[in-house]
C-alpha positions, 0 to 999 in steps of 0.5 A, spaced: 482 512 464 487 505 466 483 500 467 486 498 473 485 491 470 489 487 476 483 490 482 478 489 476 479 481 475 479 481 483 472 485 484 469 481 478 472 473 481 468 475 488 461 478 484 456 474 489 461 470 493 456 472 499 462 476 502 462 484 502 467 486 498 473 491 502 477 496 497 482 499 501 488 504 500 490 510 500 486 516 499 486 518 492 490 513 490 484 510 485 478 506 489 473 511 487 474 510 481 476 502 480 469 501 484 464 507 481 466 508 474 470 502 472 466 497 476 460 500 474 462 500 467 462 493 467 456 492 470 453 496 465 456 492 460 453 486 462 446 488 462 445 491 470 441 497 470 442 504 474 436 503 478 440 496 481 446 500 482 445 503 490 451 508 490 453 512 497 458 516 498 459 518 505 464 524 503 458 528 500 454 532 502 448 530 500 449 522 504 452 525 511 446 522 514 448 515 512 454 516 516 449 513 521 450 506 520 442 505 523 440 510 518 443 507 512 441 500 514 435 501 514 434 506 507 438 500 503 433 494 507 427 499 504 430 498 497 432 491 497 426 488 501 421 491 497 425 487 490 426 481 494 426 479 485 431 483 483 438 483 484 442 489 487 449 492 488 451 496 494 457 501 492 459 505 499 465 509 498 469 512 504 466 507 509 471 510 515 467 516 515 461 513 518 460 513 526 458 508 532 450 510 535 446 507 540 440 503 537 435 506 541 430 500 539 433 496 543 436 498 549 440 503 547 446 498 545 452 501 541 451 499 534 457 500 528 458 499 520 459 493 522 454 490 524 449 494 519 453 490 513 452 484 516 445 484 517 445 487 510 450 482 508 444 476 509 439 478 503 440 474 498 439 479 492 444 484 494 451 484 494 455 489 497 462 493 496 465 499 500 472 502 500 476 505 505 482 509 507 484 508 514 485 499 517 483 503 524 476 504 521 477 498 517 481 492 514 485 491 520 479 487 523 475 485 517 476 478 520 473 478 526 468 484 526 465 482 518 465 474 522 469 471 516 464 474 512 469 479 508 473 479 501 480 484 503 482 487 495 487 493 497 489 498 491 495 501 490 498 507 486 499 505 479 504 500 478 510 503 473 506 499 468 499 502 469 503 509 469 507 507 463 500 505 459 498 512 459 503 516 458 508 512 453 514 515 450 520 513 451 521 508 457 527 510 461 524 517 461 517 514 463 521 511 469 525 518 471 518 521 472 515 516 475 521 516 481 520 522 482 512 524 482 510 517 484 504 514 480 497 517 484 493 517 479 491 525 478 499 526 477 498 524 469 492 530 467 497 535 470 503 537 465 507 542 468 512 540 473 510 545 479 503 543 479 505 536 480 509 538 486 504 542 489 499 537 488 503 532 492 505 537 497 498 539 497 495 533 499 501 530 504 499 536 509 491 538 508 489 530 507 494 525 509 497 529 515 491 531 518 486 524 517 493 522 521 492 526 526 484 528 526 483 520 526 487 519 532 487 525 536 494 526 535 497 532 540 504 533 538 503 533 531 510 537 530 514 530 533 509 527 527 512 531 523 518 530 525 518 523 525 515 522 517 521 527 515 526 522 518 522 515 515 523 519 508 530 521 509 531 514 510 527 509 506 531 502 505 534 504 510 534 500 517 531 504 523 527 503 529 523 508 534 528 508 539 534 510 534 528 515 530 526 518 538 535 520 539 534 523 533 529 527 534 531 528 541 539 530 539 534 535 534 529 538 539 533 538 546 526 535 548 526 528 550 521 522 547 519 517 548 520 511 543 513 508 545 510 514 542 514 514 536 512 507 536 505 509 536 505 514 531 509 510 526 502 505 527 498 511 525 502 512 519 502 504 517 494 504 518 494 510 514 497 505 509 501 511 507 508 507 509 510 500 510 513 495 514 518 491 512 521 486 517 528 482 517 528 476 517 534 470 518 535 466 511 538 460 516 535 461 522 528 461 519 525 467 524 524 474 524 528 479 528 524 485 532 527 491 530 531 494 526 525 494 520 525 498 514 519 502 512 517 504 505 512 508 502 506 506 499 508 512 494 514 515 491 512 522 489 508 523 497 515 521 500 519 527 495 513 531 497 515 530 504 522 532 502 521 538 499 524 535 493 530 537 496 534 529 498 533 525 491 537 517 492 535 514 486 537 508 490 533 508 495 527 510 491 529 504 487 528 500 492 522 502 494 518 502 487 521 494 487 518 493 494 512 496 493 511 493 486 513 485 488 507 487 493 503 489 488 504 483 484 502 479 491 508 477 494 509 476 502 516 481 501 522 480 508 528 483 508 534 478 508 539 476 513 545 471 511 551 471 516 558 471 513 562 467 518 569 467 513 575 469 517 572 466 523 567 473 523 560 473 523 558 478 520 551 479 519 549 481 512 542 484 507 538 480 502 534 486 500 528 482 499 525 475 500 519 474 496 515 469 498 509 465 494 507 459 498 512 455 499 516 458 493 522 463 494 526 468 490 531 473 494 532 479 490 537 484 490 536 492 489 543 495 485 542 502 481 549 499 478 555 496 479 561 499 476 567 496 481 568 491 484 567 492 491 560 494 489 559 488 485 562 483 491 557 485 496 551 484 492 553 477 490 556 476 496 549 477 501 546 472 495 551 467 495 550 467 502 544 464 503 547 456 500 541 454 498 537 453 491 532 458 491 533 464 485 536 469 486 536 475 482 539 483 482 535 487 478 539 493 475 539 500 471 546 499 469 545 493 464 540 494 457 538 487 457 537 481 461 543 475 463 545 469 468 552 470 470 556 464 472 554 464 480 547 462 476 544 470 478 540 472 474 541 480 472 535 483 471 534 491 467 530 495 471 524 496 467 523 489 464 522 487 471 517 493 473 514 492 465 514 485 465 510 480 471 514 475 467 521 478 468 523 472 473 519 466 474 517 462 481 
């Protein structure tokens, strides 16, 4: 069992913060756990009893009528009322499934989740924890529908640290497995190589495409097929709807629409299955519209998508860098910096700017750099920013740690992913 002790700490700092707990993140990615048994467990450590743990999960058979919020209102109301002197917690995995209803004692008026949670909210004996899969039915509006009353936790994947925390063995060997077969908690009980690879294809089409679709009625599933496709072939790199939408349309010979393709690319953000990563002018201190960068939330999902067939070390690099700073809670941008030499202005990329408060690092992805075009561009675009922030290149190719004389700090790939310490704000 991983402990999980980043998403621990946070859950145990907002205990009885008179705030509802929100756990969100991909599905199978470890919140039923982190809430039911690691939680659990240490409520137990610390003397709460069973009979104060109310536990409700909506993906069961047994508590589907729950999905009505009315119904499990008013079942938790019938416990804590009648123990107004002894403390509870609430545990409601799979919130999402639960659905609006019409509250026929008081006019037939549409009641959701929501509500219910706020009314269950103000006992003063009872502290509530649900978990999602899907913003659309929950953390995109924690703001306004929980009334400022709501404490957002998102779970990831294991980082590289936790994956490597239950496996051990040599490191450099750890981190292939883990580029290739990501780190959803499940993969480290299986052994073999093929059934890692059908779990996580497995998964990708009954689960994560099919809540995608089902949630958001979508019709075309082929082109939301497609799309995914064309966003797992191009992680790190930058792209937009309309370009993704030529693409597929050169492919089909059907013309769409890069509306719908906009539209789709939502989904699959509310789904937390890929993200977002907007440009942003170093110098000019704004955001660019388009092109974005997308990244998955999990490399083996995005290999999975890919039928293994289109292994870019680079770019997974890039994406297990990016997915790793956001972990460790850092607001990530992709860089532009203009090169004005030669009377030229030519746009350049700064992979990352990682932001903490108002403290800055730019970080650049290299797999190696073993010449000398290659070492110029990546110190070129950080030289370029002319300011004194950090900056770093977090490499494959180096077995130790160094500054080179521009003042760059070159970081091994797995010190930093090992190492939250690796560069310092």
């Amino acid at each position: 069992m991983i402990k999980r002790q980043l998403y621990l700490d946070k859950l145990i700092r907002s205990m009885w913060n008179r705030q509802i707990k929100v756990i969100t993140g991909i599905r199978r990615c470890g919140k039923s756990v982190l809430l039911f048994e690691l939680f659990t467990e240490y409520l137990h450590n610390n003397g709460v009893k069973n009979e104060q743990i109310i536990k409700i999960e909506l993906d069961q058979r047994r508590n589907y009528k729950y999905r009505n919020p009315i119904a499990l209102c008013e079942y938790i109301e019938s416990i804590v009322s009648e123990n107004s002197g002894t403390q509870f917690y609430l545990l409601i995995d799979e919130v999402q499934f639960t659905q609006k209803v019409a509250d026929a004692e008081n006019g037939g008026i549409e009641v959701t989740i929501y509500d219910m949670l706020n009314e269950l909210n103000g006992y003063k004996n009872l502290d509530v924890y649900v978990t999602g899969s899907n913003s659309k039915g929950l953390s995109s509006d924690i703001a306004t529908e929980f009334r400022g009353r709501a404490t957002q936790i998102h779970v990831f994947p294991l980082s590289f640290a936790e994956f490597y925390s239950a496996i051990g063995g040599e490191k450099s060997k750890a981190l292939e497995s883990y580029m290739v077969y990501g780190g959803m908690p499940y993969i480290l009980s299986l052994k073999d190589e093929g059934d890692k690879k059908h779990y996580l294809s497995l998964m990708y089409r009954e689960l994560y495409i099919k809540d995608i679709v089902e949630r958001n009625k979508i019709e075309r599933e082929d082109i939301l097929n497609g799309i995914l496709d064309l966003l797992a072939s191009q992680i790190s790199s930058l792209t937009n709807p309309l370009n993704i939408a030529n693409t597929i349309t050169s492919m089909t010979k059907e013309k769409l629409n890069s509306a719908l393709v906009s539209k789709y690319i939502e989904h699959c953000t509310d789904s937390f299955l890929i993200s977002v990563a907007r440009r942003y002018d170093v110098k000019g201190k704004s955001y660019f519209n388009y092109p974005n960068k997308y990244y998955y939330t999990d490399s083996g999902l995005r290999n999975a998508r890919l039928n293994y067939r289109q292994f870019d070390p680079g770019h997974i690099m890039e994406n297990i860098i990016y997915n790793e700073l956001i972990i460790r809670g850092y607001s990530v941008d992709v860089g532009v910096v203009v090169d004005r030499t030669k009377g030229q202005n030519v746009q350049k990329e700064i992979d990352f700017v990682v932001n903490n408060a108002d403290k800055r690092v730019y970080i650049q992805s290299a797999l190696r750099m073993d010449g000398d075009d290659k070492t110029d561009s990546e110190l070129n675009s950080l030289l370029l920013a002319k300011d004194f922030f950090k900056k770093i290149i977090v490499r494959m190719d180096i077995p130790h740690n160094f500054y080179d004389n521009n003042g760059i700090f070159h970081c091994n790939l797995i010190d930093f992913l090992l190492n939250e310490n690796s560069f310092f704000f």
